[in-house]
C-alpha positions, 0 to 999 in steps of 0.5 A, a space after each residue: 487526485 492531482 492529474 498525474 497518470 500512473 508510470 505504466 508503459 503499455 509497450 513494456 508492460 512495466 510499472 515505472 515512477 509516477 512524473 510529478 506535475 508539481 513537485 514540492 521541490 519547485 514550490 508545488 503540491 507534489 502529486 497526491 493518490 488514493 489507494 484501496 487493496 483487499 487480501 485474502 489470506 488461505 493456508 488452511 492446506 498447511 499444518 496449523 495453517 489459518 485463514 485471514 483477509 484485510 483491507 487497505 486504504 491509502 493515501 500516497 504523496 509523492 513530493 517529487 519524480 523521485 521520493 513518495 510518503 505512503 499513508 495507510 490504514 489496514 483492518 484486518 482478520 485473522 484465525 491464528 492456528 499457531 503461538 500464544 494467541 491463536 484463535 480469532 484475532 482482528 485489529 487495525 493498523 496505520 502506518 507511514 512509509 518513505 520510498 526514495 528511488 534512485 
């Protein structure tokens, strides 16, 4: 959303870290990302196995070349075969992570 590129290397085939613009550290904005991810999820082929799928939205900030605040929301759905509450279930969930690389 700010410009920067994802940390590939084409050559190597290996994601790296993302290079900051203008990080927070030097008085900047950091580097914002927008992120969605579906997962479908299949274990019907396993004794009491389910089946599920969910989708993520997310919205990363990375302060600096080196640390990042990842905020996502996940809707999911699932058909638990197994304890207390099996059955159909769906929910959603928002979480906040930090990621410092070193």
């Amino acid at each position: 959303m700010t410009g920067e590129k994802p940390g590939f290397s084409a050559r190597s085939g290996v994601w790296g870290t993302t290079r900051v613009a203008r990080p927070v550290t030097d008085g900047g904005i950091g580097a914002w990302e927008l992120a969605t991810r579906y997962d479908k999820y299949d274990f019907t082929d396993a004794a009491r196995g389910g089946e599920g799928d969910s989708w993520t939205l997310g919205l990363n900030w990375y302060l600096n070349n080196w640390s990042r605040v990842m905020f996502n929301y996940v809707r999911w759905n699932t058909d638990n075969q197994v304890g207390a509450y099996a059955g159909m279930d769906s929910g959603n969930t928002f979480n906040i992570r930090t990621q410092v690389v070193f």
